[in-house]
N, CA, C and O of each residue as an XYZ file, in Angstrom:
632
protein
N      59.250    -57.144     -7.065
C      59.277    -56.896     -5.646
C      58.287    -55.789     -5.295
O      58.196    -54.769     -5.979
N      57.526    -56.026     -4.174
C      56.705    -54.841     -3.644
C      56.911    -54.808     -2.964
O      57.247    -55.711     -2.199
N      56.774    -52.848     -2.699
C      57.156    -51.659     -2.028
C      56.452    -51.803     -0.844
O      55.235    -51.703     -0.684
N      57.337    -52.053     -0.003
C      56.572    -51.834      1.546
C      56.104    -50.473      2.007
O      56.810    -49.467      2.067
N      54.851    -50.563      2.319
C      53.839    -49.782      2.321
C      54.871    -48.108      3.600
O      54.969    -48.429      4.784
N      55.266    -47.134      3.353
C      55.948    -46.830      4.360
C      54.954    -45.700      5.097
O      53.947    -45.295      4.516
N      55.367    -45.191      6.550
C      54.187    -44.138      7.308
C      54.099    -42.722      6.344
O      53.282    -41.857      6.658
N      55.052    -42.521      5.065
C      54.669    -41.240      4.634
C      54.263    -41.271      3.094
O      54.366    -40.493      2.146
N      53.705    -42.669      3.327
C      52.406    -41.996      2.208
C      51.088    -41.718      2.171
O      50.378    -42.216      3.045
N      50.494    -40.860      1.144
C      49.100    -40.156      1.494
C      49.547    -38.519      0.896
O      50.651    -38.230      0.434
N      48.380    -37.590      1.050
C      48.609    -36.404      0.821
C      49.282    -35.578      1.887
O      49.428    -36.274      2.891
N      49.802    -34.209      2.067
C      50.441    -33.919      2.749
C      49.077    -32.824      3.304
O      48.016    -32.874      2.680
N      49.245    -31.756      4.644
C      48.063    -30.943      5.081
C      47.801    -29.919      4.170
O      46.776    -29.238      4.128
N      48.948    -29.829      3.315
C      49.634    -28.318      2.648
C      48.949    -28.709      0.981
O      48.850    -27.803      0.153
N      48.637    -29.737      0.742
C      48.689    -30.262     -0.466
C      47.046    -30.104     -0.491
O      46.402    -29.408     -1.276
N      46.417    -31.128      0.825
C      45.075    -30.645      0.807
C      44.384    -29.450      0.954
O      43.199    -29.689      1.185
N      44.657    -28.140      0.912
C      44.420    -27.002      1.660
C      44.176    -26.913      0.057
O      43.013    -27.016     -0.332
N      45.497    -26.676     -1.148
C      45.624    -26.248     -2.337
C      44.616    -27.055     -2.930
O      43.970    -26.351     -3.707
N      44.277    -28.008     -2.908
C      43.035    -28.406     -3.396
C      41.763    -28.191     -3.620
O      41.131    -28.174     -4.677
N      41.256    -27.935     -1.895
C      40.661    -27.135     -1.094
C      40.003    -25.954     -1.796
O      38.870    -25.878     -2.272
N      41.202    -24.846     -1.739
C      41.347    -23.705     -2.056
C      40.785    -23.683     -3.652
O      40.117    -22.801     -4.191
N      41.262    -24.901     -4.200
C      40.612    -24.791     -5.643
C      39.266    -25.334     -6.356
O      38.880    -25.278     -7.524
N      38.732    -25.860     -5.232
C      37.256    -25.874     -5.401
C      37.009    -24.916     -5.180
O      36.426    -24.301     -6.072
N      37.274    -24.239     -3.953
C      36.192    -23.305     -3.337
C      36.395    -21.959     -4.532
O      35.589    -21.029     -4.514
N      37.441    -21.984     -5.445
C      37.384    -20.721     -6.706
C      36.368    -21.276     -7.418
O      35.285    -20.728     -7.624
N      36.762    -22.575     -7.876
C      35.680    -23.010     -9.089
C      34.045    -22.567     -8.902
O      33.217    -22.206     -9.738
N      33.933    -22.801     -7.074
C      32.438    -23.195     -7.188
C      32.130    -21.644     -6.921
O      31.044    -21.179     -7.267
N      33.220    -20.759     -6.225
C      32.643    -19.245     -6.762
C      32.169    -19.145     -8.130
O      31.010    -18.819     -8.390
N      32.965    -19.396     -8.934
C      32.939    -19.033     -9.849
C      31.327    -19.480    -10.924
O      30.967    -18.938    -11.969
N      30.825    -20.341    -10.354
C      29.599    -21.000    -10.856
C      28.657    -20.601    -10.605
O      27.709    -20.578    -11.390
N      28.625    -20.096     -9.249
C      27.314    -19.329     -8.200
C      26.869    -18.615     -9.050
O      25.757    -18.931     -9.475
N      27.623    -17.226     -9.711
C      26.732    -16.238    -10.199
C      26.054    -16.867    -11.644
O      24.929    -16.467    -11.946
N      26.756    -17.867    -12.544
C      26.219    -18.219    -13.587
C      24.841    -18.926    -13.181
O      24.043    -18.952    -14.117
N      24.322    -19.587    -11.821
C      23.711    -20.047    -11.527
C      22.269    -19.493    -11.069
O      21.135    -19.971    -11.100
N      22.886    -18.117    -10.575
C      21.704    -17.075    -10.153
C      21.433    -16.819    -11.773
O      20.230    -16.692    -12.003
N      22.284    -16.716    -12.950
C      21.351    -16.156    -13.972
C      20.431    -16.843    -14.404
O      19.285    -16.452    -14.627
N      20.892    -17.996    -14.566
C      20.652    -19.178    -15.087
C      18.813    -19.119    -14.460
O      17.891    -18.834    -15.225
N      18.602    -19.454    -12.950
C      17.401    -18.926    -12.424
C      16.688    -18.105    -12.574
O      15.486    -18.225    -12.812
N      17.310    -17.107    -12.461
C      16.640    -15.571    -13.081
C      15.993    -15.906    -14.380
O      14.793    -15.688    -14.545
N      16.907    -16.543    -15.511
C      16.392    -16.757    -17.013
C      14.799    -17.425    -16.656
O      13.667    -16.955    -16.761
N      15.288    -18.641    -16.224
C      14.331    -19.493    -16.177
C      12.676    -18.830    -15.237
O      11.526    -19.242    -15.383
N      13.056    -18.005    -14.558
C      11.741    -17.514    -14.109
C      11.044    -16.434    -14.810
O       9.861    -16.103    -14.725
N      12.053    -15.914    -15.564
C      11.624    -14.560    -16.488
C      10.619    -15.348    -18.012
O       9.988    -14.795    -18.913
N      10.874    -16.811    -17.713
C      10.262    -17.279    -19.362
C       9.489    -17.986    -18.759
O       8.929    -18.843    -19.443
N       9.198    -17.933    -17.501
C       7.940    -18.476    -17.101
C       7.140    -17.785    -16.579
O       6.113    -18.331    -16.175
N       7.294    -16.496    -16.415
C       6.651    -15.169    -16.354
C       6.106    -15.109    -17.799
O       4.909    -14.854    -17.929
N       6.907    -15.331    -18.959
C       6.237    -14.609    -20.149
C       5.044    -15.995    -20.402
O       3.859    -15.783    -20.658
N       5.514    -17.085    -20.297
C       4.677    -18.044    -20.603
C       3.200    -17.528    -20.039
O       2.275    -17.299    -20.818
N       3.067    -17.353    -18.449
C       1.968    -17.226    -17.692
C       1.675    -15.879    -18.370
O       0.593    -16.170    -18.880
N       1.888    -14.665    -18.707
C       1.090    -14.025    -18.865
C       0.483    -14.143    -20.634
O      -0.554    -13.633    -21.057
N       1.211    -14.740    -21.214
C       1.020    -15.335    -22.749
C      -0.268    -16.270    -22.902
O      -0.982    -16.457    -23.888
N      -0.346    -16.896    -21.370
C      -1.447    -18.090    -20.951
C      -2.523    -17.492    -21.038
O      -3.423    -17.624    -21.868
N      -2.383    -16.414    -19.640
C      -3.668    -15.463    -19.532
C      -3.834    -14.060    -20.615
O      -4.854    -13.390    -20.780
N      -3.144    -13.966    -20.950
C      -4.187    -13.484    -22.508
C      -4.454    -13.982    -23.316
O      -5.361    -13.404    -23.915
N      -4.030    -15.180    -23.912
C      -4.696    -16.200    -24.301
C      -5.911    -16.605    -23.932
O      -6.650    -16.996    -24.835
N      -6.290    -16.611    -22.882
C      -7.927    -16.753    -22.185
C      -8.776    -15.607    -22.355
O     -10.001    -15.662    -22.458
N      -7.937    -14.360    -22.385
C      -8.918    -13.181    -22.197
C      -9.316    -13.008    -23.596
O     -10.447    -12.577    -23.819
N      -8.282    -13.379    -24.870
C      -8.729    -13.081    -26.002
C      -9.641    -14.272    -26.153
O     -10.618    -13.895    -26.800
N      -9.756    -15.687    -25.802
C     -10.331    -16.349    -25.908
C     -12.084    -16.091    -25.422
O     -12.949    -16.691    -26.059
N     -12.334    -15.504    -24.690
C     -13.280    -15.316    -24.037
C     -14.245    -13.685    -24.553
O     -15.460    -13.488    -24.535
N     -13.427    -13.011    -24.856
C     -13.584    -11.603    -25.780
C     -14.353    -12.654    -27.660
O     -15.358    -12.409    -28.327
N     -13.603    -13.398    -27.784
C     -14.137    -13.835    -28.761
C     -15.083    -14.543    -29.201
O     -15.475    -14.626    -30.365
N     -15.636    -15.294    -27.880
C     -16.645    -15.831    -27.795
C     -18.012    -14.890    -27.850
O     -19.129    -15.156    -28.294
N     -17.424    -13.528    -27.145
C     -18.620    -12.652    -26.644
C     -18.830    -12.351    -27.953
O     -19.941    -12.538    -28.448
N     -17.702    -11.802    -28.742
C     -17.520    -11.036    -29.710
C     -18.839    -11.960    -31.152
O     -19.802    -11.671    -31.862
N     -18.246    -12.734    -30.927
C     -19.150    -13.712    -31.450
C     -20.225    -13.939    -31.469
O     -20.636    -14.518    -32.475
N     -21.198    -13.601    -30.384
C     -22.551    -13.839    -30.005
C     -22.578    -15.567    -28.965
O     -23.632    -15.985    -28.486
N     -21.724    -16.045    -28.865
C     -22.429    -17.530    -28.202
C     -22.651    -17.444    -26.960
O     -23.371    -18.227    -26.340
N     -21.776    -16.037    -26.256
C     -22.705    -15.899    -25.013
C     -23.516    -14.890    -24.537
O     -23.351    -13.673    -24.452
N     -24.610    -15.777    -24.181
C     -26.019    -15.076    -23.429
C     -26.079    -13.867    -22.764
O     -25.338    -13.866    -21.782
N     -26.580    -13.018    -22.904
C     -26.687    -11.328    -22.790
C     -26.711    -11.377    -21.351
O     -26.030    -10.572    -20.716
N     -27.407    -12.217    -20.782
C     -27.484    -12.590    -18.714
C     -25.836    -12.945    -18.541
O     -25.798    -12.786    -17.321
N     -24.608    -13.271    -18.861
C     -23.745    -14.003    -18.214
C     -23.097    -12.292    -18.774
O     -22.125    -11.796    -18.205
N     -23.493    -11.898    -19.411
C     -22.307    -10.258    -19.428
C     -22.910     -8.964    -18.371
O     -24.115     -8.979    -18.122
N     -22.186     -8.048    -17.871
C     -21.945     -7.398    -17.154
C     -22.456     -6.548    -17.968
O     -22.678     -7.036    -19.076
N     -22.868     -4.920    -17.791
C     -23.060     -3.944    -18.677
C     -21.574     -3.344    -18.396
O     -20.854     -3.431    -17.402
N     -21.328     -2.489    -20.071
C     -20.006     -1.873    -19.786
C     -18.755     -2.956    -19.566
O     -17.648     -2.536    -19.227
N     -18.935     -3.988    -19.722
C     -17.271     -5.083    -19.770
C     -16.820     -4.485    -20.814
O     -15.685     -4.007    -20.802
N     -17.529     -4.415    -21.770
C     -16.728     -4.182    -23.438
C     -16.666     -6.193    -24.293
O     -16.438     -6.275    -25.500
N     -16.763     -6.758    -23.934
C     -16.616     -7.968    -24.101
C     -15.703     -8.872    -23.687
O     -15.389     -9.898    -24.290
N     -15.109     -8.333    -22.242
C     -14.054     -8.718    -21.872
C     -14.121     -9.364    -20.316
O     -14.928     -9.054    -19.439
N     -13.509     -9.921    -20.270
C     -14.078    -10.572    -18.658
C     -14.048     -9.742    -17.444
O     -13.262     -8.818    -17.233
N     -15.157    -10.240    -16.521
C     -14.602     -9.232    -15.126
C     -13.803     -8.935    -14.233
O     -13.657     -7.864    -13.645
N     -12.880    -10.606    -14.045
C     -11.848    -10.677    -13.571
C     -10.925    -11.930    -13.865
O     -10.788    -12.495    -14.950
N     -10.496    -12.149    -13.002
C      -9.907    -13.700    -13.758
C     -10.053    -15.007    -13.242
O      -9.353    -15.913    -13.696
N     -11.198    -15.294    -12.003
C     -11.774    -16.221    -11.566
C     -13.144    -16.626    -12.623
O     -13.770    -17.684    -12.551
N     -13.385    -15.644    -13.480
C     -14.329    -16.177    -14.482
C     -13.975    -17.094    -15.549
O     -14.547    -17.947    -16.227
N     -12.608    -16.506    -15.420
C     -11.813    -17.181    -16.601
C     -11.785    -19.033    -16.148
O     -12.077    -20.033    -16.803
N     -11.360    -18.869    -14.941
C     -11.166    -20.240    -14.429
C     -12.682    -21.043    -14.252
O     -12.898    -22.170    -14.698
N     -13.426    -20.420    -13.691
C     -15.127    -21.269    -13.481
C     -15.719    -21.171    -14.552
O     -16.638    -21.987    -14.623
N     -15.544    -20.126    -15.998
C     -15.710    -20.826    -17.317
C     -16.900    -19.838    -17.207
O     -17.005    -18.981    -16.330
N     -18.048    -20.139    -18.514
C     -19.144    -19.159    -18.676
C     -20.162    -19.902    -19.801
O     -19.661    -20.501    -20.752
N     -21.291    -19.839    -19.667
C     -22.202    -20.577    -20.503
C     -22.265    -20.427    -21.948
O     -22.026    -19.286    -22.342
N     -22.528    -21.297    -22.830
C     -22.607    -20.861    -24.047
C     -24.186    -20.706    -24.412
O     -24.949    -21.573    -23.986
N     -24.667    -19.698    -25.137
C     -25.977    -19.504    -25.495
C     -25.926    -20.658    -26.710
O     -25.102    -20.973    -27.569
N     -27.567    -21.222    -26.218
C     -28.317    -22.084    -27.319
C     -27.286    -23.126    -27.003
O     -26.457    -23.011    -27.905
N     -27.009    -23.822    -26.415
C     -26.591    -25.137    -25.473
C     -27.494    -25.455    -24.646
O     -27.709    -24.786    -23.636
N     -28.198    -26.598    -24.977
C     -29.297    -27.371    -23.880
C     -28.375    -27.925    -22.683
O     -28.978    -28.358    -21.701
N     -27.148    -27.947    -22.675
C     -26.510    -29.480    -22.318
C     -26.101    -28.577    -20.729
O     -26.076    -29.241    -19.692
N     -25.808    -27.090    -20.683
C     -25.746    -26.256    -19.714
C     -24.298    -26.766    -19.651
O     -23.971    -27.206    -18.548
N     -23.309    -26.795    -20.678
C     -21.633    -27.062    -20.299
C     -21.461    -25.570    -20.243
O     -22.168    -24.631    -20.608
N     -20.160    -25.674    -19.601
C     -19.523    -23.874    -19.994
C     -17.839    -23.873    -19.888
O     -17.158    -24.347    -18.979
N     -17.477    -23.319    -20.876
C     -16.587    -23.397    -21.730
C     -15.524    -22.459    -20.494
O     -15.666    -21.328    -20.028
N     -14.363    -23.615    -20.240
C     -13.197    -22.771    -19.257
C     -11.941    -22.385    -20.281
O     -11.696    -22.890    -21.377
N     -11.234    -21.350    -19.590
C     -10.534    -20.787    -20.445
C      -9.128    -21.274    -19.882
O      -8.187    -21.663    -20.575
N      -9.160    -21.184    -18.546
C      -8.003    -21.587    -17.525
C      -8.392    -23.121    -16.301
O      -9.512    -23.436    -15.896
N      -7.221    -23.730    -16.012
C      -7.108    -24.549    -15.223
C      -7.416    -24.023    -13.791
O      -8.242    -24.568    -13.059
N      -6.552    -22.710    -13.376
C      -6.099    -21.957    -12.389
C      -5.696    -20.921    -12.412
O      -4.947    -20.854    -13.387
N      -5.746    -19.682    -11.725
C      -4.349    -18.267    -12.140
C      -3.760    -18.892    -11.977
O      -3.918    -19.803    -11.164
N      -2.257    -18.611    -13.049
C      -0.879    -19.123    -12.946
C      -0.557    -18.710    -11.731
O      -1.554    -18.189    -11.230
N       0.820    -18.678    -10.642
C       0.882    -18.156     -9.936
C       2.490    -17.494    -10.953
O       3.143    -18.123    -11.786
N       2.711    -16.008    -10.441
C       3.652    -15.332    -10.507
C       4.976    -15.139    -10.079
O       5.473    -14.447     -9.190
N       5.604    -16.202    -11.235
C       6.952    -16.955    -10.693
C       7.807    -15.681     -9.932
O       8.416    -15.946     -8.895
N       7.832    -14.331    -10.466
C       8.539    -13.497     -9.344
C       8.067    -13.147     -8.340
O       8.970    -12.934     -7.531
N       6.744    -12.895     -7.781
C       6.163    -12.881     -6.617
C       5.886    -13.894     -5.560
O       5.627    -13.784     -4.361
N       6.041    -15.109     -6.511
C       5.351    -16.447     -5.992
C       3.877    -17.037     -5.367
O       3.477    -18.047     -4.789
N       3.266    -15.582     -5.926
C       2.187    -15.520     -5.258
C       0.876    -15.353     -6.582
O       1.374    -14.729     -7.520
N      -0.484    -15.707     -6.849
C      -1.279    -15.951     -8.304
C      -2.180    -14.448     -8.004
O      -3.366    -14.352     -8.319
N      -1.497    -13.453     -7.427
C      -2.184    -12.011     -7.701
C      -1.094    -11.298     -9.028
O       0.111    -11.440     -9.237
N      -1.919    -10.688     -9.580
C      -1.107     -9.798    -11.139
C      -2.296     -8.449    -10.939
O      -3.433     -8.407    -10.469
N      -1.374     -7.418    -11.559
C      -2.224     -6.370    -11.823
C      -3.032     -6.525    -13.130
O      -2.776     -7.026    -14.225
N      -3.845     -6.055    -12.726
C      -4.846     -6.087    -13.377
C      -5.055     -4.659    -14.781
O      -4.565     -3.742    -14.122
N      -5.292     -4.248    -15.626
C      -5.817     -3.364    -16.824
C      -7.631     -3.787    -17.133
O      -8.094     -4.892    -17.413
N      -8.358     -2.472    -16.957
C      -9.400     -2.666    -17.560
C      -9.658     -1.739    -19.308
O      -8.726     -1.283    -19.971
N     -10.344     -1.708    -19.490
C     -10.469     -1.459    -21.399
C     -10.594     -0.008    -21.000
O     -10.467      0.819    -21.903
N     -10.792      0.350    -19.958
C     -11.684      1.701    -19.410
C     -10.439      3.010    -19.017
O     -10.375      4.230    -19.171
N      -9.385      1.715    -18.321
C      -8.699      2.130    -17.762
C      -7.146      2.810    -18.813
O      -6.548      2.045    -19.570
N      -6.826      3.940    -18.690
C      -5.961      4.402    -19.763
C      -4.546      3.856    -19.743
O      -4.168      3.123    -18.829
N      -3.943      4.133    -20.523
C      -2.271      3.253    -20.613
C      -1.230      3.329    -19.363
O      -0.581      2.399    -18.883
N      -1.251      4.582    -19.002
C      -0.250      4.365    -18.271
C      -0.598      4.369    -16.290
O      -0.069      4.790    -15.261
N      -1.834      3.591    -16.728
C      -2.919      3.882    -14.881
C      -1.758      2.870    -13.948
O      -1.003      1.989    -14.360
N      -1.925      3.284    -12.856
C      -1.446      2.250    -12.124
C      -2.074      1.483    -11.358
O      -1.567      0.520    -10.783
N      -3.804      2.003    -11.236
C      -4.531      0.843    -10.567
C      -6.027      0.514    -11.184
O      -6.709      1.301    -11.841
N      -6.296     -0.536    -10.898
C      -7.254     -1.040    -12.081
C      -8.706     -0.515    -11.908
O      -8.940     -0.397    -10.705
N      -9.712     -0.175    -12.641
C     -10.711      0.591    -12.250
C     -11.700     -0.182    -12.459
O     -12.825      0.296    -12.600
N     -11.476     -1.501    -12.517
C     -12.736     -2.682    -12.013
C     -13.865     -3.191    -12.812
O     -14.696     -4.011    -12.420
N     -13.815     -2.597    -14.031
C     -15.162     -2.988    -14.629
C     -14.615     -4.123    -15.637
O     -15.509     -4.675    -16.278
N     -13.595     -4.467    -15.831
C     -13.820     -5.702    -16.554
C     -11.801     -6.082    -16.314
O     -10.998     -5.547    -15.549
N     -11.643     -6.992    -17.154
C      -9.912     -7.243    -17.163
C      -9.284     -7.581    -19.170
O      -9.349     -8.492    -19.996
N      -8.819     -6.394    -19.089
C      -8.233     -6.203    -20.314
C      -7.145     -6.755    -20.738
O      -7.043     -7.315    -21.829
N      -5.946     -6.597    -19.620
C      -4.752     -6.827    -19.664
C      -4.163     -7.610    -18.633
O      -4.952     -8.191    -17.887
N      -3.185     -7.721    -18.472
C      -2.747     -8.382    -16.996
C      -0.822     -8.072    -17.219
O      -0.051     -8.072    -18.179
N      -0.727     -7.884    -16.012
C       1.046     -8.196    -15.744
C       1.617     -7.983    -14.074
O       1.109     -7.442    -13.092
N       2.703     -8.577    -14.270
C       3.099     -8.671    -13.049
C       3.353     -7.336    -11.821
O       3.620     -6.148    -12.001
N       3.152     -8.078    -10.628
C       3.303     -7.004     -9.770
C       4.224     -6.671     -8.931
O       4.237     -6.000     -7.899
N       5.531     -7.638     -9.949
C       6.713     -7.568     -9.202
C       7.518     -6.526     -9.678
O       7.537     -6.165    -10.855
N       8.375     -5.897     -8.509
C       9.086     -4.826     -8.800
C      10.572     -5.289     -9.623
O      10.939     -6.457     -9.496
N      11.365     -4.367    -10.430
C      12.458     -5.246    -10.233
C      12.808     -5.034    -11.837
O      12.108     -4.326    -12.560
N      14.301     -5.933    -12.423
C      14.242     -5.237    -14.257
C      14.934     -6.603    -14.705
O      16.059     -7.088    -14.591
N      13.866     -6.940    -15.201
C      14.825     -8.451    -16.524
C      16.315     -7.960    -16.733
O      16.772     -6.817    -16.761
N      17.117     -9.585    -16.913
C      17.779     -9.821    -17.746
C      18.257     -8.811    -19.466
O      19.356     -8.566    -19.964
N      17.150     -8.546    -19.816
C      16.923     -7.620    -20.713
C      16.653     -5.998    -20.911
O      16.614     -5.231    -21.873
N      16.466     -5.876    -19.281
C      16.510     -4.578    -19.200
C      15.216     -3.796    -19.129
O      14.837     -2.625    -19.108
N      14.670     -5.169    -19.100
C      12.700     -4.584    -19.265
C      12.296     -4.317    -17.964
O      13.053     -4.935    -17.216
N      11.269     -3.546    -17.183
C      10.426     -3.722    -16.167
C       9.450     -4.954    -15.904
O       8.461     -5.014    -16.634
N       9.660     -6.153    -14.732
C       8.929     -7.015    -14.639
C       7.245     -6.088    -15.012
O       6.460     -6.730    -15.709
N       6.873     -4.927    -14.630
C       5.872     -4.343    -14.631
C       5.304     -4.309    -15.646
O       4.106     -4.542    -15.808
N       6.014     -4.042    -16.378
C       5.989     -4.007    -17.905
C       5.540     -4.914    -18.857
O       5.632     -4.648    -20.055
């Protein structure tokens, strides 16, 4: 025999509220794991990008270092190091190449997942350890110019 369907079934207002009430803990409760979770993920794409661009600068130091590029494509006083970091990207000639290719180091500046923006401070070879602004004759180092302290306790600056 089946149960005729009667007007009081369904949930009650009191029943849905407690329900309610228990998402809205859970999904507190997720939010902050979620901000870390972000945070992580931008802090290792910070290290990636600046891992990228010294990767280019040593790349390009080594070429000089080397002799393959032409005494005209260096600056006096760089040290063997680039001038900034749009060189890095438009690349630089190799001496004793007929073919006139030139060897790029970068696609693009990364842009700076905490700033969101592809400016970084800059270090020149010239410039001493603990400077805070770059003194222009070539680019040694690079890091971010966001304020602020990792996950780890480090200075994004840093």
């Amino acid at each position: 025999m089946r149960r005729a369907r009667t007007a009081h079934a369904g949930f009650t207002f009191v029943e849905l509220l407690v329900v309610t009430a228990i998402l809205l803990i859970l999904a507190s409760a997720v939010q902050p794991l979620a901000r870390v979770t972000i945070q992580r993920q931008k802090e290792s794409e910070l290290r990636r990008d600046l891992r990228e661009l010294r990767e280019a600068i040593d790349g390009y130091y080594d070429l000089v270092a080397t002799g393959q590029v032409p005494a005209t494509e260096l600056k006096p006083g760089n040290e063997g190091y680039p001038p900034d970091l749009e060189t890095l990207v438009e690349g630089i000639s190799i001496a004793n190449d007929a073919s006139g290719r030139k060897v790029k180091f970068l696609r693009r500046i990364p842009i700076d997942p905490m700033t969101g923006q592809a400016e970084w401070a800059l270090r020149s070879y010239q410039d001493k350890p603990d400077a805070t602004r770059w003194g222009g004759q070539n680019v040694y180092d690079v890091r971010s110019l966001a304020t602020g302290t990792a996950l780890d306790g480090t200075k994004y600056s840093d």
